[in-house]
N, C-alpha and C positions, 0 to 999 in steps of 0.2 A: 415777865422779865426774868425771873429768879428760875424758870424752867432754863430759857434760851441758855441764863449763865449757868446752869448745872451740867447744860447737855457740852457747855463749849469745856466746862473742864474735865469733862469727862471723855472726852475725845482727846486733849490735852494730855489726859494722863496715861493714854492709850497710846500715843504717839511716844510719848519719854518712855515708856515701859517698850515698846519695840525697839527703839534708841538703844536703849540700857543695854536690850538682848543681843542686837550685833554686834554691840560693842565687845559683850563678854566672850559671845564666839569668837570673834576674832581675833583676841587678845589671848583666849586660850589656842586656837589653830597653832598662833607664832611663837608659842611657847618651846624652849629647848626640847619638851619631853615628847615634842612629833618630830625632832630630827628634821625641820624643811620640808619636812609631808613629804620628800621624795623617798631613796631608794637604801638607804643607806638606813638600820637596823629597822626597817621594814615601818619608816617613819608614815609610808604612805598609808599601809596596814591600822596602823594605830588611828590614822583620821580617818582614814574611812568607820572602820569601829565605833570611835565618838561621834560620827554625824548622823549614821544608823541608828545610832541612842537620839542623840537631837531630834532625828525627824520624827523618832516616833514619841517623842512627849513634844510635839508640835502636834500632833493627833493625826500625823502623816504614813497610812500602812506602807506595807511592802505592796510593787505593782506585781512581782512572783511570789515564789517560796522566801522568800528574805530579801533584803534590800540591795544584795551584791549581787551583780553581773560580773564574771570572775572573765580575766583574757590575760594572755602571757603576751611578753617583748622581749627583745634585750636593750640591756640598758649600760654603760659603764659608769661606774661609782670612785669616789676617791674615800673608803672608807675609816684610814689608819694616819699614818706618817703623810704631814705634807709640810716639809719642812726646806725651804730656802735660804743659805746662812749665806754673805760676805765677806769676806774678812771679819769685823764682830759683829756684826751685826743680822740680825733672827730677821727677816722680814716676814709679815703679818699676813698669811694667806686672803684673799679679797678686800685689803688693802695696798699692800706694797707690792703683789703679785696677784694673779691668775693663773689656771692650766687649761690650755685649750678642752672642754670636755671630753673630745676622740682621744686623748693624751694616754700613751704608757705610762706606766711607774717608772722609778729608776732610781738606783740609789751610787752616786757615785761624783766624783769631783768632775763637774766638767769647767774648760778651757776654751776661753770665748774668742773664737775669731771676728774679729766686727767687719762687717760690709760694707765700705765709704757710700751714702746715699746715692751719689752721681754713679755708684757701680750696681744698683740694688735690681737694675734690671737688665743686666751685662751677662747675657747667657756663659759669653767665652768665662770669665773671670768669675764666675759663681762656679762655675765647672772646675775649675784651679785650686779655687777655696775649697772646698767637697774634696778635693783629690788629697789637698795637704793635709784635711782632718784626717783622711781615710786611712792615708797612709803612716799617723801619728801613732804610736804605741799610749798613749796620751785619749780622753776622751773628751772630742770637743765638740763647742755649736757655735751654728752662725749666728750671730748678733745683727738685726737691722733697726732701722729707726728711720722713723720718717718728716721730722722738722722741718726741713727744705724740700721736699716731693709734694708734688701735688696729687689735688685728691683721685681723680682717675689713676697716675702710677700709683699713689697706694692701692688702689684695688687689686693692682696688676703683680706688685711684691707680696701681696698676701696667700695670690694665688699662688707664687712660684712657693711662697712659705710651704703650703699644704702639702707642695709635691716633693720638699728637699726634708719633711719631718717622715718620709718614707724614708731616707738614706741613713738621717743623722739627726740629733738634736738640734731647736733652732728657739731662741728667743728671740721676742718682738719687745722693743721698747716703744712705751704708749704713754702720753700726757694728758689723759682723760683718765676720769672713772672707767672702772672695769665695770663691765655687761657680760653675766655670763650664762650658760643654758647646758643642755644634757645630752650625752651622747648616746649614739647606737649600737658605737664599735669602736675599735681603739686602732690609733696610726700604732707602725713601727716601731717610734720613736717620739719622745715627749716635745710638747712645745707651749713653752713660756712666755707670760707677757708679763713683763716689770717696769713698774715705772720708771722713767728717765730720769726721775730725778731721787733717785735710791740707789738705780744702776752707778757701780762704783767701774769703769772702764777699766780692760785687763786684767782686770784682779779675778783669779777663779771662783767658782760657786759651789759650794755643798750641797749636793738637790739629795734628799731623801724624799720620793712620792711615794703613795701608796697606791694601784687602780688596779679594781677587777670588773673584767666583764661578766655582769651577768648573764646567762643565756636564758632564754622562757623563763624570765623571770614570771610569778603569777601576783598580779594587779587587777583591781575592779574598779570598776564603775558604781554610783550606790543609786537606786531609784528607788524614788519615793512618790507615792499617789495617793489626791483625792475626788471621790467622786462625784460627779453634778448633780444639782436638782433632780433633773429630768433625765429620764432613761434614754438609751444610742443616743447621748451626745456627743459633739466632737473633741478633739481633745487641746488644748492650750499647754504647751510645753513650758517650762523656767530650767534654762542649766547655765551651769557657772563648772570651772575646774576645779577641784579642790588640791590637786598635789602641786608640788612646787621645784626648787632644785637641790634640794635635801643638802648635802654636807658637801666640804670641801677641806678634807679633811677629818681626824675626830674630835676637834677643836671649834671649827667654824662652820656655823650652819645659816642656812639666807631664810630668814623669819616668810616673806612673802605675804607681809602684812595687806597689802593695796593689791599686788598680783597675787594670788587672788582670793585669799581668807575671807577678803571682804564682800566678793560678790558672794561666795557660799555660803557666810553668815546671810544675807541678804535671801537665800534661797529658804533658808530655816525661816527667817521670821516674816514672809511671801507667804510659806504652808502653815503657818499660824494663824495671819490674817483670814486666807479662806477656810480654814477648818471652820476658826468662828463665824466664816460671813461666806459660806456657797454660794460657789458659780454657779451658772448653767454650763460651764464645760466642764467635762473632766478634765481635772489640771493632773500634770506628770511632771516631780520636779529630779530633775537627773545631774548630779554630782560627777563629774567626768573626772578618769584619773588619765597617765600618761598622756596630758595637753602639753606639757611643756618639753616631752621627749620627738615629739611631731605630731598632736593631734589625734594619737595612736584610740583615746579612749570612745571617743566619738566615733572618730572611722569603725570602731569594730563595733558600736549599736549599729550604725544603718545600714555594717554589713549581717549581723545578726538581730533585726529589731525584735523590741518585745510588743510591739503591736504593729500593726500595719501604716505604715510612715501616712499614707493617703487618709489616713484619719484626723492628722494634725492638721486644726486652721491655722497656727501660727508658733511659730517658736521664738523666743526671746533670750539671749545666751548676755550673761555678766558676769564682766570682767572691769577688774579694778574701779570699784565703785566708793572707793574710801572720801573722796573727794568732793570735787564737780563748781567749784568755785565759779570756774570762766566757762564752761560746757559741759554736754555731754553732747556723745557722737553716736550717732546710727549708722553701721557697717550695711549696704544695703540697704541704704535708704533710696537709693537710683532705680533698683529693681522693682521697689513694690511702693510707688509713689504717696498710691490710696491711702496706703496704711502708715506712711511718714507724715501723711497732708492730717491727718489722724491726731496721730502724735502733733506736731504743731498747734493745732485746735487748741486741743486738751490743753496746752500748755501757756496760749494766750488765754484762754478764757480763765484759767485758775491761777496765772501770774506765778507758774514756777523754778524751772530754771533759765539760769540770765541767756543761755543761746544754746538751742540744739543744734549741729552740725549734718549737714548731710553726707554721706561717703558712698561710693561704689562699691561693690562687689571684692572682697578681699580674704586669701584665707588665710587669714591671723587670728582664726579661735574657732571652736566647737562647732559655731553655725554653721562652718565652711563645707562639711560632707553631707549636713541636711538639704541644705541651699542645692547643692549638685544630686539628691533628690528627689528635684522638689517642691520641698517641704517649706512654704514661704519661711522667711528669719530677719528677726534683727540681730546683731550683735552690736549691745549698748555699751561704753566705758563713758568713764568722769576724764575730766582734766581739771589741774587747781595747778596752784604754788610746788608740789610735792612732786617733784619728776627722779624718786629712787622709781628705777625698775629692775631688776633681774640683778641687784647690789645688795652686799649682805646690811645697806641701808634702810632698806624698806620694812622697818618697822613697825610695830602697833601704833608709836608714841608719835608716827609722821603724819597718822591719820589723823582728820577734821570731822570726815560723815558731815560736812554740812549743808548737804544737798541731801541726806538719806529721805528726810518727810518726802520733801518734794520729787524725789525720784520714785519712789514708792507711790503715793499720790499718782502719777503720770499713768505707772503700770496700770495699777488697781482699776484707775476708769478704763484704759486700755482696752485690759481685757472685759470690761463690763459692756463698751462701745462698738467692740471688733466684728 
């Protein structure tokens, strides 16, 4: 008896010391001093750095000459000035506003013409409007808003939005949280979304932006490997993204505590568990960067891999794992039945999380260019109470982790079963 209770606190304690460790990653990830892990003083640079350290006092080598796979993008940044005033009042970048990511800078007073809703998809009369700004010695933008449109015509004014921020400047008034992501390249002309209920109607605006585009920018990928038992084993993949959307401005920066510090932290203490406890696969765990620019990090391994993709039995890509209260979801759980019917097992026989979801085929993360491949894939996320995404809300302090055992747990025999 006094064994059994040794061995269970000893397990016990092994599970809170893994706890402890993502917690700390990820709490350091979302820290001011990586800038949003994106693009803006090279915040990306900086974590990938720190996670290179991580893997390797996780007892994780490099799978080349070092843990970096080096690739260039372009990327536009809002690195300086992002300042929106109204009459007196300073509104709060990713609170009171947003800038479209593709967005120019600009520093200048502009004069809002607003678009009566019933005219917002009135080619003749959006033509008129455009003509009056055009011909104003005055710098203005179209104002619309959508409270009485339905949601099909707002899709259809958003589109006309993209094509008049080629002309001229255009703010969107919106009464939701702002969501926002990273561009490629930069429109013409800026284009804003402020909340309705800050927006002060007629009254001019102070826009000082700052945006540059970068060109080849150079960003990495970071991989990390350990080896199997047994010799030509196959190889069992874990990636997660580590960069995020860096700054929005030199003031506000979006932490990406849940998207995605926390699957990456979860990748470090993955290559802890089997350092101590070897597979029979060689495991490869791959830290993707430009995920949140389009995917760009992953697309450019499986178009330059470092081993031969036909080697992988399975890959498992996480994403926003801070949570998992009401689920987790398997992206691709349609394609590869077996290996969902698997995971279910696993998960009635050890009573762990309250419901896994099955999903189709989707490319919303990393898995998405193995899968095309390929390369069988799950891409797992949590769902809880905590719905910040891509808001300068998402947090450390929103995270719970309290499905981390049991998600771990799931993997672990996973791949022991696979």
């Amino acid at each position: 008896m006094l064994k059994i209770t040794f061995i269970f606190l000893l397990l016990s304690f092994s599970s809170f010391a893994q706890l402890d460790e993502v917690r700390r990653i990820t709490k350091e990830l979302c820290s001011p001093e990586f800038h949003g892990r994106g693009y803006v003083n090279k915040g990306d640079s900086i974590a990938a750095a720190y996670l290179s350290e991580e893997f390797k006092k996780a007892g994780a080598q490099p799978f080349c000459d070092d843990y970096l796979q080096h690739f260039t993008m372009n990327v536009n940044t809002f690195p300086n000035e992002m300042e929106v005033k109204q009459k007196d009042y300073s509104m709060v970048p990713g609170v009171d506003f947003s800038i479209n990511p593709n967005s120019k800078g600009i520093k200048t007073t502009l004069y809002p013409i607003e678009i009566p809703e019933d005219k917002a998809l009135d080619i003749e009369f959006l033509k008129t409007a455009i003509g009056k700004a055009k011909s104003s010695f005055k710098q203005h933008a179209l104002v619309f808003s959508y409270a009485t449109i339905s949601a099909d015509s707002v899709q259809k004014v958003k589109g006309l939005i993209y094509e008049i921020a080629t002309i001229l400047p255009v703010i969107e008034l919106v009464d939701e949280k702002f969501t926002w992501s990273v561009g490629q390249d930069q429109s013409l002309f800026p284009y804003l979304q402020i909340q309705d209920s800050i927006y002060q109607k007629g009254e001019p605006l102070e826009v000082n932006i700052d945006a540059q585009l970068l060109e080849n920018y150079e960003t990495q990928n970071i991989v990390a490997f350990l080896p199997a038992k047994i010799k030509k084993a196959p190889y069992l993949v874990f990636t997660a993204h580590y960069d995020h959307l860096g700054q929005m401005g030199k003031d506000t920066y979006f932490p990406g505590a849940n998207d995605n510090a926390s699957g990456t932290a979860m990748l470090i203490t993955m290559a802890k568990y089997f350092k101590e406890n070897p597979s029979d696969y060689n495991i490869l765990f791959i830290a993707f960067g430009g995920e949140e620019v389009g995917l760009l990090g992953s697309k450019y391994f499986v178009e330059h891999p470092l081993l031969k993709l036909k080697k992988i039995k399975f890959l498992i890509n996480l994403d926003i794992m801070g949570s998992g209260e009401e689920s987790i979801t398997a992206v691709n759980a349609t394609l590869f039945p077996e290996e969902f019917e698997l995971l279910q097992e696993i998960n009635q026989e050890k009573n762990l999380i309250k419901l896994i979801k099955s999903r189709g085929p989707a490319a919303n993360s990393d898995h998405y260019w193995f899968t095309e491949k390929g390369v069988p894939a799950f891409f797992i996320y949590t769902t809880g109470p905590n719905r910040h995404y891509h808001d300068v809300f998402d947090t450390y302090k929103e995270l719970t982790f309290s499905e981390y055992d049991d998600i771990t747990t799931l993997l672990i025999e996973f791949v022991k079963r696979i």
